[in-house]
Legacy VTK file of the C-alpha trace (Angstrom):
# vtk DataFile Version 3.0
C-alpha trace
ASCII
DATASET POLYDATA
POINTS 86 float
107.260 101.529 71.751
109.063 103.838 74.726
106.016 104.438 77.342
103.904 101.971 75.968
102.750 99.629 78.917
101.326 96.222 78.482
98.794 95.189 80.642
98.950 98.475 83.232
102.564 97.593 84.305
103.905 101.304 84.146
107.783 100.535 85.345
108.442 104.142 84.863
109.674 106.403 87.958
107.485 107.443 89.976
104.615 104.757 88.452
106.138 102.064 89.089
105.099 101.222 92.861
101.619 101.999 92.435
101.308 99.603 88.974
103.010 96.747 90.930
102.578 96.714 95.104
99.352 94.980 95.871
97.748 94.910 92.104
95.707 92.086 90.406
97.998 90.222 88.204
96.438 90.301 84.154
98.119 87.062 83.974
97.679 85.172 87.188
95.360 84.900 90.441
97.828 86.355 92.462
98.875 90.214 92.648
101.881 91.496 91.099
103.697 92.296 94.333
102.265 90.705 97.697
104.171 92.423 100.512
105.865 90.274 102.970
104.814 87.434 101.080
107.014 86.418 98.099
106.011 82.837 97.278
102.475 84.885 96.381
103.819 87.777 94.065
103.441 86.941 90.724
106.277 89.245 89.410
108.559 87.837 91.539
107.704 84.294 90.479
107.965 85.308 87.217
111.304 86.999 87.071
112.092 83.238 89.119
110.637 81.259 85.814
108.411 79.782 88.649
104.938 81.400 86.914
104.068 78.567 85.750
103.246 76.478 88.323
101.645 79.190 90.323
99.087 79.181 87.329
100.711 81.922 85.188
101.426 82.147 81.874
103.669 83.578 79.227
107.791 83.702 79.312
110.400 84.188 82.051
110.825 88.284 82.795
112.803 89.820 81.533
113.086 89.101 78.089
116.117 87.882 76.604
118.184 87.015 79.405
117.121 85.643 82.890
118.076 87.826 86.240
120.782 86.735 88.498
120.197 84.883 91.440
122.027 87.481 93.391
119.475 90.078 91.978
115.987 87.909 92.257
117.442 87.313 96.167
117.498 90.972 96.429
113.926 91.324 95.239
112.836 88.634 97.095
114.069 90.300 100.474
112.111 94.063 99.272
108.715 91.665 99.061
109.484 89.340 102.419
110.221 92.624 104.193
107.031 94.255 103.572
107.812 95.749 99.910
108.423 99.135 101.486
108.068 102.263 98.843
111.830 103.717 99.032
LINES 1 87
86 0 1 2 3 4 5 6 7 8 9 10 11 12 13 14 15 16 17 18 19 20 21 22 23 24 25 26 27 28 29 30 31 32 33 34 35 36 37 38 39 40 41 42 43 44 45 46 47 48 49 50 51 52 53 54 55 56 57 58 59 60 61 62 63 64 65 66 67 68 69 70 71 72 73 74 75 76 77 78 79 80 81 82 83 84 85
């Protein structure tokens, strides 16, 4: 259902850095985003398949089809740098 979001993760512009940068994970002990601190952000894990074994549950984001390397590297440089809101 378009704007529906599961658990409070709005990925909607202009939503979508407050409902993921430094926020309590529904699934997981860790937050969602940790900036500057990847192997500790849940989404980022999760989008890895690595969820798991950081204590997570549920499937590999996103559905379907996994990310690229290329791409999760990309991410992965946003969080390590400080997850910056631009």
């Amino acid at each position: 259902m378009p704007g529906a979001a599961q658990a409070g993760l709005t990925l909607e512009a202009g939503a979508s850095y407050k409902a993921i940068v430094s926020v309590a994970s529904t699934e997981s002990k860790l937050v969602r985003i940790d900036p500057g601190k990847p192997e500790q952000s849940y989404l980022l894990l999760k989008i890895a398949g690595l969820h798991i074994k950081a204590g997570g549950q549920g499937s590999q984001m996103p559905p379907g089809a996994p990310l690229d390397k290329e791409t999760i590297d990309v991410i992965r440089t946003w969080v390590l740098e400080g997850a910056q809101n631009n």
